[in-house]
Gaussian input, Z-matrix of N, CA and C with variables (Angstrom, degrees):
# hf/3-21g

backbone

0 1
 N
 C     1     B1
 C     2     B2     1     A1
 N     3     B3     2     A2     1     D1
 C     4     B4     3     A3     2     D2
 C     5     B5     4     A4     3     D3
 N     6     B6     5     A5     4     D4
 C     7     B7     6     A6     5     D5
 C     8     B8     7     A7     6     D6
 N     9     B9     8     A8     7     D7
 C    10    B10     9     A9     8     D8
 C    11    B11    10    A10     9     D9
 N    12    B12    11    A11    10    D10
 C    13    B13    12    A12    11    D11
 C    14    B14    13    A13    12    D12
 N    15    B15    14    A14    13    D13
 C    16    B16    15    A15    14    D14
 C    17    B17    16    A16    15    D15
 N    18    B18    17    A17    16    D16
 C    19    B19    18    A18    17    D17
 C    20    B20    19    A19    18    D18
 N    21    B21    20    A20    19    D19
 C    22    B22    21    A21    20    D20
 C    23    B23    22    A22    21    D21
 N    24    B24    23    A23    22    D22
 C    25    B25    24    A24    23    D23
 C    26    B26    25    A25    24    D24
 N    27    B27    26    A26    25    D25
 C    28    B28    27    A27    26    D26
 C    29    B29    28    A28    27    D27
 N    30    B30    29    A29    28    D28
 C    31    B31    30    A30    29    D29
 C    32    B32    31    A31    30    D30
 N    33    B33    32    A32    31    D31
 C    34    B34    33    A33    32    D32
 C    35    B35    34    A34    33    D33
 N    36    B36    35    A35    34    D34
 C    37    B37    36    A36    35    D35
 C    38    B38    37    A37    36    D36
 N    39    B39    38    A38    37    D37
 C    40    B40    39    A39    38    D38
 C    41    B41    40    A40    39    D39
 N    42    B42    41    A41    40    D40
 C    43    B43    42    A42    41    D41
 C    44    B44    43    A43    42    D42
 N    45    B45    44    A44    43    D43
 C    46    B46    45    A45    44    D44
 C    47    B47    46    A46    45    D45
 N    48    B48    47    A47    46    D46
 C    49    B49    48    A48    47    D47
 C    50    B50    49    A49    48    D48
 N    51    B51    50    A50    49    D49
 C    52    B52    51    A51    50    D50
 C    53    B53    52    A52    51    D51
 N    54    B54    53    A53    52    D52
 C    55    B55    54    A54    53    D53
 C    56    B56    55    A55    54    D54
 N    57    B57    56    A56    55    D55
 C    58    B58    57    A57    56    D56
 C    59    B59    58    A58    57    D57
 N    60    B60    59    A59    58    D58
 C    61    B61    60    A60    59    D59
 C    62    B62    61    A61    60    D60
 N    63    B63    62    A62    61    D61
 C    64    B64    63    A63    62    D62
 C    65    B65    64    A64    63    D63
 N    66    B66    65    A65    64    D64
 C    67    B67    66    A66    65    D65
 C    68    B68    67    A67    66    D66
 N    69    B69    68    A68    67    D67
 C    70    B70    69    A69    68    D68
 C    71    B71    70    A70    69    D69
 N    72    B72    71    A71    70    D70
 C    73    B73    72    A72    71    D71
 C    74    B74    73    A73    72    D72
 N    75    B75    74    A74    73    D73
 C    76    B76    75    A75    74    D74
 C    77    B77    76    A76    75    D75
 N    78    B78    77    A77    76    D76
 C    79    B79    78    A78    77    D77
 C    80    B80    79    A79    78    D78
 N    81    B81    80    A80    79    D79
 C    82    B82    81    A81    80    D80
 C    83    B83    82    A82    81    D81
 N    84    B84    83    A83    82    D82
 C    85    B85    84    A84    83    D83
 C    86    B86    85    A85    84    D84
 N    87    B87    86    A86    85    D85
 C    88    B88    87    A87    86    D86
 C    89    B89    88    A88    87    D87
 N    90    B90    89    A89    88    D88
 C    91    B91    90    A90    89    D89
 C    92    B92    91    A91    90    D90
 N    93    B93    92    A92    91    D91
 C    94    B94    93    A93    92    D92
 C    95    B95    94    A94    93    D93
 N    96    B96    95    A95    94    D94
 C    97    B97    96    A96    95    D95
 C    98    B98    97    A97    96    D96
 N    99    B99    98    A98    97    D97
 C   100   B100    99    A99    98    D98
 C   101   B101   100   A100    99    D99
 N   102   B102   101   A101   100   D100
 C   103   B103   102   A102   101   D101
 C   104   B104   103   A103   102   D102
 N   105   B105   104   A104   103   D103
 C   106   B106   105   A105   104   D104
 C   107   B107   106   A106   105   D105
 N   108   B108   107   A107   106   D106
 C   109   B109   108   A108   107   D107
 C   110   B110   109   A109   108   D108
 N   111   B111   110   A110   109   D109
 C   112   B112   111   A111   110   D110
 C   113   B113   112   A112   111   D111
 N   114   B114   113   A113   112   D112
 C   115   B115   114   A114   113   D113
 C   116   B116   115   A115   114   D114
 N   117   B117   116   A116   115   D115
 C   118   B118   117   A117   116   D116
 C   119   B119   118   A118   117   D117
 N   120   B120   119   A119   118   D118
 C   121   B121   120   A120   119   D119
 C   122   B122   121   A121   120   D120
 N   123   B123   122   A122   121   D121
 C   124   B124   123   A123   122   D122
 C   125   B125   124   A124   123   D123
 N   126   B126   125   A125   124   D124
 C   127   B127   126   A126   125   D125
 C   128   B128   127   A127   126   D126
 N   129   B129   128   A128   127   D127
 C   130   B130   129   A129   128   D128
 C   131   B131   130   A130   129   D129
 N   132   B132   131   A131   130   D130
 C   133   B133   132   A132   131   D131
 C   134   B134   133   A133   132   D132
 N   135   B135   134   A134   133   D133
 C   136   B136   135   A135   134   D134
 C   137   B137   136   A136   135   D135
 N   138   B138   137   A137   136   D136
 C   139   B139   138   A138   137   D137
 C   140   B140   139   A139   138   D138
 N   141   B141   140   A140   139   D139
 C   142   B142   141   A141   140   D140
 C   143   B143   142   A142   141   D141
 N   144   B144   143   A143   142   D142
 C   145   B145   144   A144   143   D143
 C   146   B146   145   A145   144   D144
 N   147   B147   146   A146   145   D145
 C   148   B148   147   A147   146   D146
 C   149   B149   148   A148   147   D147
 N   150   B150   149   A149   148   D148
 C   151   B151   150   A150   149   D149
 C   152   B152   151   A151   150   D150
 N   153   B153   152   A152   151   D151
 C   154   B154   153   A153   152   D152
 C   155   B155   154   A154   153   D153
 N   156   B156   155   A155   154   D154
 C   157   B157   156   A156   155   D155
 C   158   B158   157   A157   156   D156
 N   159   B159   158   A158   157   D157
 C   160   B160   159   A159   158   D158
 C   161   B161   160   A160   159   D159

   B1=1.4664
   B2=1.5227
   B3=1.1547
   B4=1.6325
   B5=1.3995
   B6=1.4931
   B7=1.6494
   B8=1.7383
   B9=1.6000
   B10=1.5230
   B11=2.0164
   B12=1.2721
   B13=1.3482
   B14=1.8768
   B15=1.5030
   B16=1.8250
   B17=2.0833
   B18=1.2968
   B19=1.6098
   B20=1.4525
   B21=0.9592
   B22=1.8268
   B23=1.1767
   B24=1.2593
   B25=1.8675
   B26=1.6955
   B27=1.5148
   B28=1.4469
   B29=1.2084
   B30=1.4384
   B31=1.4848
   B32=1.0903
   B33=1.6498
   B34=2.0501
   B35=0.9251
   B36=1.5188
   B37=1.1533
   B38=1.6187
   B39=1.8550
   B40=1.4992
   B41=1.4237
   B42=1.5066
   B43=1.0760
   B44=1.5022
   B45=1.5672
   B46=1.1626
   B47=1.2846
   B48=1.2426
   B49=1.3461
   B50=1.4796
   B51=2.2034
   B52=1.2957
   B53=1.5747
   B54=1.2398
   B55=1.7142
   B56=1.7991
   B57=1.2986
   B58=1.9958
   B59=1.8978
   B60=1.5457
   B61=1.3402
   B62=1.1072
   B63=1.2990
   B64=1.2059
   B65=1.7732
   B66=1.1336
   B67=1.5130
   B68=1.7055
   B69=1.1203
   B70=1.2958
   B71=1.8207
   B72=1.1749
   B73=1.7160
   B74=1.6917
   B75=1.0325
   B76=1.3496
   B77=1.1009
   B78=0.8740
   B79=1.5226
   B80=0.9292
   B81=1.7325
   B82=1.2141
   B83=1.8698
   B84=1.6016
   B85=1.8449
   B86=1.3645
   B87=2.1298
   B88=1.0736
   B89=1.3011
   B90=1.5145
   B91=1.3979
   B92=1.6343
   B93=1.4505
   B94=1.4538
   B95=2.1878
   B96=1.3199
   B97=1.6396
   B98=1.5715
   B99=1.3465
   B100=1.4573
   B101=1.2329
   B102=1.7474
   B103=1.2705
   B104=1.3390
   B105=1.6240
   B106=1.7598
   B107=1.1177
   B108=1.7962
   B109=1.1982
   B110=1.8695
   B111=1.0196
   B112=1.4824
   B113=1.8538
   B114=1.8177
   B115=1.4678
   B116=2.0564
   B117=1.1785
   B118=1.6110
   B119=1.3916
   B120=1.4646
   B121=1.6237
   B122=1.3708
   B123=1.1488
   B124=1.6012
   B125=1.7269
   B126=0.8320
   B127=1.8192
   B128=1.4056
   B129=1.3310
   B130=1.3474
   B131=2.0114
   B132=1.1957
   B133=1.6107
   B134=1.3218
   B135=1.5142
   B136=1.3392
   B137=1.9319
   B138=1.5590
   B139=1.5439
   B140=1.8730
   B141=1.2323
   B142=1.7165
   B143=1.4145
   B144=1.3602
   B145=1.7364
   B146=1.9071
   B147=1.2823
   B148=1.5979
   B149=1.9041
   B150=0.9845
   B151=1.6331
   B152=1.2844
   B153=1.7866
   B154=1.9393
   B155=1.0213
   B156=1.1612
   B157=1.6856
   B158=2.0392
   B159=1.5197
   B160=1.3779
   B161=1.5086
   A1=107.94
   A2=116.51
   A3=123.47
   A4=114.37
   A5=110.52
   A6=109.12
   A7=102.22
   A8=86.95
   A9=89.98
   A10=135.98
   A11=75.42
   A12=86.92
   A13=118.76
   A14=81.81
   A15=97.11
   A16=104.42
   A17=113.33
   A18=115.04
   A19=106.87
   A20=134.12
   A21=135.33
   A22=93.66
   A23=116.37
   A24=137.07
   A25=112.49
   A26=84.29
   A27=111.27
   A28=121.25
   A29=126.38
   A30=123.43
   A31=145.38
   A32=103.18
   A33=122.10
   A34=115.10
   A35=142.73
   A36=139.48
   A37=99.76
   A38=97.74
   A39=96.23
   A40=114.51
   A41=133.86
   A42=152.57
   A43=115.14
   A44=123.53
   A45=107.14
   A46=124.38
   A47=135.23
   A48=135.08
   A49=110.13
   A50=113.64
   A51=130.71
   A52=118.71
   A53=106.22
   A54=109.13
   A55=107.25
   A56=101.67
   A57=104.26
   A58=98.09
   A59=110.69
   A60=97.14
   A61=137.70
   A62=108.92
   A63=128.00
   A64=114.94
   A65=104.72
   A66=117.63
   A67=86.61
   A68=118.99
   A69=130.47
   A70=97.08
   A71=155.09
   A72=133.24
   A73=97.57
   A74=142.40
   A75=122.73
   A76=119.43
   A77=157.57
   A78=163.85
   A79=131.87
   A80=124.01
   A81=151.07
   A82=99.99
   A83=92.39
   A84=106.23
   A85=133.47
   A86=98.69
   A87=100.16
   A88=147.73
   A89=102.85
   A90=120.56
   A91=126.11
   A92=95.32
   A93=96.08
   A94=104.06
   A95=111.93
   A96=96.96
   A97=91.04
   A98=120.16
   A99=136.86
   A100=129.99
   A101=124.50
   A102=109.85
   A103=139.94
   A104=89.70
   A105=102.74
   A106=132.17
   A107=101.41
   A108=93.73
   A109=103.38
   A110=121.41
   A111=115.32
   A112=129.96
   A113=94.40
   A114=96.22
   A115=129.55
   A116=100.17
   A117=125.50
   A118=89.74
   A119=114.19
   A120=104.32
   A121=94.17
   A122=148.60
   A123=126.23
   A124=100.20
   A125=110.76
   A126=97.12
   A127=99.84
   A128=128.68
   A129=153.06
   A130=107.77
   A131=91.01
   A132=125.39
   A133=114.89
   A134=115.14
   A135=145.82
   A136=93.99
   A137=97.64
   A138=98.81
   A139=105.01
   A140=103.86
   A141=110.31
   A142=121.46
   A143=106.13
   A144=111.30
   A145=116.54
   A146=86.60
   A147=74.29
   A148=111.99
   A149=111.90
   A150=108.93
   A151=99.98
   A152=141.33
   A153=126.93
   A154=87.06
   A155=98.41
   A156=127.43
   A157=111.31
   A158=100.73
   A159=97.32
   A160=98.61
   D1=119.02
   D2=163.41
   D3=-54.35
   D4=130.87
   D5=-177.84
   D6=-108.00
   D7=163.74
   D8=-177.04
   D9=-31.76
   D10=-45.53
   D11=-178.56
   D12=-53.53
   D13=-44.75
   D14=179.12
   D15=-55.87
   D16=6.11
   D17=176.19
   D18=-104.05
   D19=-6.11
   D20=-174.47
   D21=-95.37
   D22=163.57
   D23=-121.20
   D24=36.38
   D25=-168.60
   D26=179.88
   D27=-73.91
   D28=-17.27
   D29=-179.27
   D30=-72.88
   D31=-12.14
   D32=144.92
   D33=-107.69
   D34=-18.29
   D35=-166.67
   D36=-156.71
   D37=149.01
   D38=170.60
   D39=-94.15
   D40=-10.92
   D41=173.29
   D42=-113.31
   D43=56.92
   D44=-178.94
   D45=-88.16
   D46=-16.21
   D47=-175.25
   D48=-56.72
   D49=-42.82
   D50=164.70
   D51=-59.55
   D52=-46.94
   D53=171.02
   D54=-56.82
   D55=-63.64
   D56=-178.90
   D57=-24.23
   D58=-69.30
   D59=-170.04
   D60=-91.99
   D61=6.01
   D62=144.69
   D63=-47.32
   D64=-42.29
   D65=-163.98
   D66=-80.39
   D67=-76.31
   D68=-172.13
   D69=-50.80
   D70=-75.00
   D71=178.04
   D72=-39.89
   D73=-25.51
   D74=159.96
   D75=-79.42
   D76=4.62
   D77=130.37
   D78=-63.29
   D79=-21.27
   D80=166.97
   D81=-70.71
   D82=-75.71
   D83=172.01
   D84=-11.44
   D85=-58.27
   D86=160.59
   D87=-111.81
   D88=45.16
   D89=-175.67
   D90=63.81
   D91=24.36
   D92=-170.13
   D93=-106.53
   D94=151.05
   D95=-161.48
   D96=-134.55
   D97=47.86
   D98=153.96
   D99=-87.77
   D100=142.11
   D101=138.81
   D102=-50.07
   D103=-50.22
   D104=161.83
   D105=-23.99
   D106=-58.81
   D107=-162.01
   D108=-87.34
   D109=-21.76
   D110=158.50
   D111=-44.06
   D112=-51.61
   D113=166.63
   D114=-64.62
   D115=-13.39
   D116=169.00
   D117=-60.33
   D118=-75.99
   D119=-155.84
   D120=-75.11
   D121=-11.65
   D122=178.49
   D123=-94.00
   D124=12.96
   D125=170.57
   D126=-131.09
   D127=-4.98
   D128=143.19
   D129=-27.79
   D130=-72.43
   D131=-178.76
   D132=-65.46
   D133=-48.15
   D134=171.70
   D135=-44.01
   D136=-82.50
   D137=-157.88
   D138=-49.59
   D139=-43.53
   D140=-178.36
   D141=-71.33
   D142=4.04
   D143=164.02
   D144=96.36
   D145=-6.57
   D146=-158.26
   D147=-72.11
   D148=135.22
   D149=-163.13
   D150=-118.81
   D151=-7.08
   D152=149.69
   D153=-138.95
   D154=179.15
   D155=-162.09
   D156=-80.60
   D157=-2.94
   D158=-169.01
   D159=-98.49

């Protein structure tokens, strides 16, 4: 499993530092207190393309 960290630069995202916490207030949201479950939604995002938050 790829961990968070493995998402900073440009090579999944062009805004990743904004996506990371983006990812992480969703992780917060749904009561979940993982890396895991943070790295889920960023490879989540990852496989479906999306590269900023707009």
């Amino acid at each position: 499993m790829r961990g968070v960290f493995s998402f900073c630069g440009r090579k999944h995202f062009d805004e990743s530092s904004e996506i990371i916490v983006e990812a992480i207030r969703e992780t917060v949201t749904y009561g979940a207190r993982s890396w895991k479950y943070t790295t889920r939604i960023l490879v989540g995002w990852s496989d479906r393309g999306l590269r900023t938050l707009q």
